[in-house]
N, CA, C and O atoms as a Maestro MAE file, in Angstrom:
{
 s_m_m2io_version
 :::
 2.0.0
}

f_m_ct {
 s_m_title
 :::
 protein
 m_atom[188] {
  # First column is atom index #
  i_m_mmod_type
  r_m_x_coord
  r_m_y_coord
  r_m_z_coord
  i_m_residue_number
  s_m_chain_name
  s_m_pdb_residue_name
  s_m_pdb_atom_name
  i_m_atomic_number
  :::
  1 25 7.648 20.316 13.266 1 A "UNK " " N  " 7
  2 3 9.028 20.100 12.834 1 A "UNK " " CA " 6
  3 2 9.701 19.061 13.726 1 A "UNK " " C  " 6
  4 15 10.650 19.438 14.414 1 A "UNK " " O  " 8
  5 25 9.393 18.080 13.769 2 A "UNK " " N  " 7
  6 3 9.587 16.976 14.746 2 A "UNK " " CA " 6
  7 2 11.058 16.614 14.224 2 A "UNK " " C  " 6
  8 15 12.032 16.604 14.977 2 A "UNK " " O  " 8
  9 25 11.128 16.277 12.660 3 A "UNK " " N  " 7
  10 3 12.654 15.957 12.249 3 A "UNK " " CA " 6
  11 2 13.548 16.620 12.863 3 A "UNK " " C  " 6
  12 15 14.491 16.158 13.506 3 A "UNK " " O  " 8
  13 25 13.179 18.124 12.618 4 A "UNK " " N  " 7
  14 3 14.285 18.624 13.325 4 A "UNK " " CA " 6
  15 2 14.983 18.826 14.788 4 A "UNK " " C  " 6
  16 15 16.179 19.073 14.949 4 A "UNK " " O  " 8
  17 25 13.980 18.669 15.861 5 A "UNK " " N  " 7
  18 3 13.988 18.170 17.070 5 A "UNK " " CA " 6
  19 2 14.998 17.039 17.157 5 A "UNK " " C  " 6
  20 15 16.032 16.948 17.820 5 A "UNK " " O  " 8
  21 25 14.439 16.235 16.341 6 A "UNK " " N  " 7
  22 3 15.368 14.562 16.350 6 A "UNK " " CA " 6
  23 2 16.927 14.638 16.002 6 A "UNK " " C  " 6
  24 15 17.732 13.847 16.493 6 A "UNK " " O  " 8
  25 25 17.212 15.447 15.296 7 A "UNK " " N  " 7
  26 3 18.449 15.837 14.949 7 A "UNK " " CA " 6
  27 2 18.971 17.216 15.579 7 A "UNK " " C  " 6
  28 15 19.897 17.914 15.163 7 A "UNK " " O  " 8
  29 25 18.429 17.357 16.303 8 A "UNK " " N  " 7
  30 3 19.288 18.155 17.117 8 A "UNK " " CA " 6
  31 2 19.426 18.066 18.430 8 A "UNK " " C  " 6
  32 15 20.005 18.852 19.180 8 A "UNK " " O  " 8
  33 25 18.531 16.477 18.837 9 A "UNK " " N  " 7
  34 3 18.895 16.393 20.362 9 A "UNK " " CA " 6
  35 2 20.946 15.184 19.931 9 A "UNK " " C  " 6
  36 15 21.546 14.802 18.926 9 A "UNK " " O  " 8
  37 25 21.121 15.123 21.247 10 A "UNK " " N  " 7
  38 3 22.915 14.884 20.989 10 A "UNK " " CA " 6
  39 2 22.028 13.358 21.487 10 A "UNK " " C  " 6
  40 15 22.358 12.705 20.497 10 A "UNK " " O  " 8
  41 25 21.384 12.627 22.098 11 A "UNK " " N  " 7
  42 3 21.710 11.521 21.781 11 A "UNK " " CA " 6
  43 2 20.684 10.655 21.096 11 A "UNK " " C  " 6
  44 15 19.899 9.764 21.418 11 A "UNK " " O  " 8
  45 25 21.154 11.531 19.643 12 A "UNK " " N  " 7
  46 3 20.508 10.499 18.482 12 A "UNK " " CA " 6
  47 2 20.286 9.270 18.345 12 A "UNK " " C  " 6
  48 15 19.194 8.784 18.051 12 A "UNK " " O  " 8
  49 25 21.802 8.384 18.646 13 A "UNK " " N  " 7
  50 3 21.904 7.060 18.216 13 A "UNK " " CA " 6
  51 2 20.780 6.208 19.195 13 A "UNK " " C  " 6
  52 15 20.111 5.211 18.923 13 A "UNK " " O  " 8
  53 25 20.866 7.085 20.538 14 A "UNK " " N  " 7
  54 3 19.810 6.405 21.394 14 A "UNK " " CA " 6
  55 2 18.332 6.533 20.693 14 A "UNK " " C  " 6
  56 15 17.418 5.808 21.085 14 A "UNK " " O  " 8
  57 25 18.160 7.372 19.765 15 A "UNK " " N  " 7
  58 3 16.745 7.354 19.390 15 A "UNK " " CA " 6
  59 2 16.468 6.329 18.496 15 A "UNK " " C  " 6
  60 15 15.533 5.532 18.418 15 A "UNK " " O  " 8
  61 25 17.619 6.539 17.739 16 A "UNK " " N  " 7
  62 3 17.754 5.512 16.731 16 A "UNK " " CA " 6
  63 2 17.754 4.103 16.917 16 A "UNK " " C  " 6
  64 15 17.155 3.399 16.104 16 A "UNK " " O  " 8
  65 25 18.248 3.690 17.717 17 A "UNK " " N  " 7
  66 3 18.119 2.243 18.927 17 A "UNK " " CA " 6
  67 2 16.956 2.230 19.438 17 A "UNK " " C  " 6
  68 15 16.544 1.087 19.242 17 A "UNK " " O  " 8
  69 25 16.100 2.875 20.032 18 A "UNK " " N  " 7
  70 3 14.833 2.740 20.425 18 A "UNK " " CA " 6
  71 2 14.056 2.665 19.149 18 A "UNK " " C  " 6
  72 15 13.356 1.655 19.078 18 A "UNK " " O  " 8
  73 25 13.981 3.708 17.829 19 A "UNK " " N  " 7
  74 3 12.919 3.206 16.762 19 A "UNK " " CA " 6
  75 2 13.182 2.269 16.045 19 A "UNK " " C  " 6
  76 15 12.264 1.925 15.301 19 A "UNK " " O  " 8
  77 25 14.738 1.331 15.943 20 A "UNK " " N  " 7
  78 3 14.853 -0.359 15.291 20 A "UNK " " CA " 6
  79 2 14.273 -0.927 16.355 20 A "UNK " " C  " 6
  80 15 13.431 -1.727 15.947 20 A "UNK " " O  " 8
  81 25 14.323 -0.896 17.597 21 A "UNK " " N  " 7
  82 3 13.815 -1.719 18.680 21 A "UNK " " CA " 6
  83 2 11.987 -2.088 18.872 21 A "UNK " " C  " 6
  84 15 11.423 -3.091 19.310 21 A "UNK " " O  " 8
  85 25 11.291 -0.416 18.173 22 A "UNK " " N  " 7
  86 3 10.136 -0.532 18.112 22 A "UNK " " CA " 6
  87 2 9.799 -1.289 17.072 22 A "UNK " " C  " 6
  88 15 8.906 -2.107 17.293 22 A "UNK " " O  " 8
  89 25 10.482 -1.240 15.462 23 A "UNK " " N  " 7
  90 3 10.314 -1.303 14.207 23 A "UNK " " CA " 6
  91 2 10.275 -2.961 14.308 23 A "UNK " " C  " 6
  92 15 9.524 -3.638 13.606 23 A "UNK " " O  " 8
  93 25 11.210 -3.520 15.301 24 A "UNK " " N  " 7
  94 3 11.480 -5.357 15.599 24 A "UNK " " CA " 6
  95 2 10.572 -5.921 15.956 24 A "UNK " " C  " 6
  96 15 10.187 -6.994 15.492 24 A "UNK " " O  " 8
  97 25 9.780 -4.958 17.344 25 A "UNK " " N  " 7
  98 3 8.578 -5.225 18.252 25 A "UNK " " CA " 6
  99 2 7.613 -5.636 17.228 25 A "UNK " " C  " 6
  100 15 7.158 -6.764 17.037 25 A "UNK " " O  " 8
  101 25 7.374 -4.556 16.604 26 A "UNK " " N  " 7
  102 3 6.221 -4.207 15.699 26 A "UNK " " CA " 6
  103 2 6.043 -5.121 14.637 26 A "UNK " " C  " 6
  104 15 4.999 -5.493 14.100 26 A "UNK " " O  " 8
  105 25 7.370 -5.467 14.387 27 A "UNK " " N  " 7
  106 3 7.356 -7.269 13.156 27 A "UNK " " CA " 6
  107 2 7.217 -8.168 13.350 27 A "UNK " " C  " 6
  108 15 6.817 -9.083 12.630 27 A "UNK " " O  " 8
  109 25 7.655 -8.136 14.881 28 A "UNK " " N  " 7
  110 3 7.952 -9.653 15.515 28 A "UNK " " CA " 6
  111 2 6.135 -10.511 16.175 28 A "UNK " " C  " 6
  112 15 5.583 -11.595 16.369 28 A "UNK " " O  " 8
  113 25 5.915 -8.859 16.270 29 A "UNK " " N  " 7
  114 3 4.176 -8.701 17.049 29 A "UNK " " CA " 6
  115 2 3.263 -9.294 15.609 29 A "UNK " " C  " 6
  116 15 2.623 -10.341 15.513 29 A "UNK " " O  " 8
  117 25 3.478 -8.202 14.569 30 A "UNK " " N  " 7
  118 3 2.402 -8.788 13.315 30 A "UNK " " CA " 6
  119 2 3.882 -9.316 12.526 30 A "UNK " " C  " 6
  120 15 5.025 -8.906 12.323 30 A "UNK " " O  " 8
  121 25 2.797 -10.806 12.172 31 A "UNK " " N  " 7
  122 3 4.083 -11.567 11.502 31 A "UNK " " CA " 6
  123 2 3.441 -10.969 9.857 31 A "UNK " " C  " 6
  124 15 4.151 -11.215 8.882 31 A "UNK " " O  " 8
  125 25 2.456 -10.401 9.692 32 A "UNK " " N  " 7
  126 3 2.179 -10.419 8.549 32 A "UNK " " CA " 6
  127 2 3.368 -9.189 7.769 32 A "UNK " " C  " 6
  128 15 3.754 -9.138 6.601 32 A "UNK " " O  " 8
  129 25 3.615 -8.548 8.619 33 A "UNK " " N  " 7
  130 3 4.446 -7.298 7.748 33 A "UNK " " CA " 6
  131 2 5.798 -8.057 8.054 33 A "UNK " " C  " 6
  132 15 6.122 -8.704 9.049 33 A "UNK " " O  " 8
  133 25 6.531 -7.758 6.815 34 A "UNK " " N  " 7
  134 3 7.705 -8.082 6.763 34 A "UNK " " CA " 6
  135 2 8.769 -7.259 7.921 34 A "UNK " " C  " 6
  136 15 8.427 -6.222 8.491 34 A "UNK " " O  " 8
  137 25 9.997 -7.887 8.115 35 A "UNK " " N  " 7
  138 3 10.635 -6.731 9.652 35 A "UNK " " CA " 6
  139 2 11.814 -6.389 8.568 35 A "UNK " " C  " 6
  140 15 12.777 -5.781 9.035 35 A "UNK " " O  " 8
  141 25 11.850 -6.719 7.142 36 A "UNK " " N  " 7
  142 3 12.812 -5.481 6.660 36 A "UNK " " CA " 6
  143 2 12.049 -4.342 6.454 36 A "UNK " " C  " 6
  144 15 12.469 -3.192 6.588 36 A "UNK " " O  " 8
  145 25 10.598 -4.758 6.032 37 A "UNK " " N  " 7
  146 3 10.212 -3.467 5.519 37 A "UNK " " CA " 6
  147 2 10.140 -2.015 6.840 37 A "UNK " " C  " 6
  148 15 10.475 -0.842 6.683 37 A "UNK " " O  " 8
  149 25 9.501 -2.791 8.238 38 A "UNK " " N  " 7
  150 3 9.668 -2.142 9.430 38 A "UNK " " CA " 6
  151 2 10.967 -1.645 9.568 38 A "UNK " " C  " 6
  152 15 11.075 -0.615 10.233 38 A "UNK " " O  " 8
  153 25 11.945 -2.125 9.107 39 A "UNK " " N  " 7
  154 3 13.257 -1.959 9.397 39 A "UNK " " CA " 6
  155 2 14.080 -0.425 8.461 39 A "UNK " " C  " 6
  156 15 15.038 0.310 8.699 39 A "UNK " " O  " 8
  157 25 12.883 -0.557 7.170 40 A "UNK " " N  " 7
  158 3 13.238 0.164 6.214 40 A "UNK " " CA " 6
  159 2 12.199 1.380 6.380 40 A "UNK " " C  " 6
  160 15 12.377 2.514 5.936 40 A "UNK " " O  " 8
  161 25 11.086 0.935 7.099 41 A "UNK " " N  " 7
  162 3 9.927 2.155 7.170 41 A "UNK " " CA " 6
  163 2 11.540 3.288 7.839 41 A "UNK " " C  " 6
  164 15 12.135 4.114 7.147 41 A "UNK " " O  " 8
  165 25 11.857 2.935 9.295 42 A "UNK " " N  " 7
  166 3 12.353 3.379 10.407 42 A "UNK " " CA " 6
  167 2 13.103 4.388 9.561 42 A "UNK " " C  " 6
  168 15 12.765 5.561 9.404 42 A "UNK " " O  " 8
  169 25 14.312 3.706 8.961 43 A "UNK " " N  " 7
  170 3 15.583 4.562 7.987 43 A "UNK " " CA " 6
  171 2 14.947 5.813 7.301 43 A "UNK " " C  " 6
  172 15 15.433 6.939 7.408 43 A "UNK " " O  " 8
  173 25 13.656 5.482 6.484 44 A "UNK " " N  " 7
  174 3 13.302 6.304 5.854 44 A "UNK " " CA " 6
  175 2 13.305 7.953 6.939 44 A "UNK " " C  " 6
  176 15 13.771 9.071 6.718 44 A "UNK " " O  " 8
  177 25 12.477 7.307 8.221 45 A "UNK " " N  " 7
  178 3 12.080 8.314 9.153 45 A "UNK " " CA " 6
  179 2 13.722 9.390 9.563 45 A "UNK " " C  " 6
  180 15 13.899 10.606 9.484 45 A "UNK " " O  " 8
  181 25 14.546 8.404 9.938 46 A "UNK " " N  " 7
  182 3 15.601 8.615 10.411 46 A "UNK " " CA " 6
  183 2 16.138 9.919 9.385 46 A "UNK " " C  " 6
  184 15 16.320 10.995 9.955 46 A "UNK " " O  " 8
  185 25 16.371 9.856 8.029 47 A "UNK " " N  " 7
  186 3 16.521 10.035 7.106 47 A "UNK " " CA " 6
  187 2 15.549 10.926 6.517 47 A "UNK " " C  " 6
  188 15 15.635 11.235 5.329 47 A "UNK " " O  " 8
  :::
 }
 m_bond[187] {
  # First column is bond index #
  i_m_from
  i_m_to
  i_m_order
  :::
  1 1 2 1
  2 2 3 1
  3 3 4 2
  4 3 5 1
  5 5 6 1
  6 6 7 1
  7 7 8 2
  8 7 9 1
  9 9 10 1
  10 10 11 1
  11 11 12 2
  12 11 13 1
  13 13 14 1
  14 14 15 1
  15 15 16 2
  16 15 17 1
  17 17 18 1
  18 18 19 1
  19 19 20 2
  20 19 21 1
  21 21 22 1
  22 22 23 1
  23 23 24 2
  24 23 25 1
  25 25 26 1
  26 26 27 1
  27 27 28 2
  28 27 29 1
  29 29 30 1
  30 30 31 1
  31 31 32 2
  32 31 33 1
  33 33 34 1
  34 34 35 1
  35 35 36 2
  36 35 37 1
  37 37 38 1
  38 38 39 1
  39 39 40 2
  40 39 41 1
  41 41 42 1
  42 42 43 1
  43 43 44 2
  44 43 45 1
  45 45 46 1
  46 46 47 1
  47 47 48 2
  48 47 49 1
  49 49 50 1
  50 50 51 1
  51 51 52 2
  52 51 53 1
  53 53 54 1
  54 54 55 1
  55 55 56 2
  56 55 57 1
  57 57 58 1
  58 58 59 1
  59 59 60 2
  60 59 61 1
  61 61 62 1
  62 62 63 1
  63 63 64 2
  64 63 65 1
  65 65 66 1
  66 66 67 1
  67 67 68 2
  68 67 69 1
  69 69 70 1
  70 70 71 1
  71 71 72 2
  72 71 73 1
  73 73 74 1
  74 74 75 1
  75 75 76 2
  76 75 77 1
  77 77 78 1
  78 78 79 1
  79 79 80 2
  80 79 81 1
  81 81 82 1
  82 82 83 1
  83 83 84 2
  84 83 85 1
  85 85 86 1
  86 86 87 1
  87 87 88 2
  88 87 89 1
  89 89 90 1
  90 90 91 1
  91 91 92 2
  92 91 93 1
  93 93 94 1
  94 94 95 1
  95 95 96 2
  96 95 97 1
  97 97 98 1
  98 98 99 1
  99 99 100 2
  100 99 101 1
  101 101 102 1
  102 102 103 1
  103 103 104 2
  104 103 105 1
  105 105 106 1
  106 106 107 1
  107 107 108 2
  108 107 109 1
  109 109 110 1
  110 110 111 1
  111 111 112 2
  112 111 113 1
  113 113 114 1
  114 114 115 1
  115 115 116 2
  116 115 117 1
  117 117 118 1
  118 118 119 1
  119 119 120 2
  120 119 121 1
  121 121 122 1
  122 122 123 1
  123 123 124 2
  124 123 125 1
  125 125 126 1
  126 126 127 1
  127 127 128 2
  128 127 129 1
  129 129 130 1
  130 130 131 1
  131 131 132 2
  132 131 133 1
  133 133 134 1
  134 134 135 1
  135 135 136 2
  136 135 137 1
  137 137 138 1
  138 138 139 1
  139 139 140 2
  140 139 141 1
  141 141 142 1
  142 142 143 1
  143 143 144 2
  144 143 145 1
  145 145 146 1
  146 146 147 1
  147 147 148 2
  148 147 149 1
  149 149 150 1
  150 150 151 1
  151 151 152 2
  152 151 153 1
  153 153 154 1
  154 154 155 1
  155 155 156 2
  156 155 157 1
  157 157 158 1
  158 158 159 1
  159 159 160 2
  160 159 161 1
  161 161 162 1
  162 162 163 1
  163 163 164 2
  164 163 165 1
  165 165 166 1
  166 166 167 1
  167 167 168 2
  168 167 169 1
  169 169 170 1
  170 170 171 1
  171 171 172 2
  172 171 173 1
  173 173 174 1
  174 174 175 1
  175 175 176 2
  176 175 177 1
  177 177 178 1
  178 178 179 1
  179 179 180 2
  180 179 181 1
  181 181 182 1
  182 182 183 1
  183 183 184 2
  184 183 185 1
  185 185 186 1
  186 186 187 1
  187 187 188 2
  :::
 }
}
């Protein structure tokens, strides 16, 4: 139950800032994947 962990620690937004930060890494690293879709994988997770 990892989601729920994530939403119940208080500083979310910091998590949330660290997985766009990975999701950027991770696009910027392989140019082949698009960095909205990384950008959009993340939200999904968040979400």
């Amino acid at each position: 139950m990892k989601d729920g962990i994530i939403l119940e620690t208080p500083s979310r937004r910091e998590f949330l800032k660290r997985s766009v930060g990975i999701a950027a890494a991770v696009a910027s690293s392989t140019q082949s994947v698009s960095p909205s879709f990384a950008v959009q994988g993340a939200n999904d997770r968040i979400r």
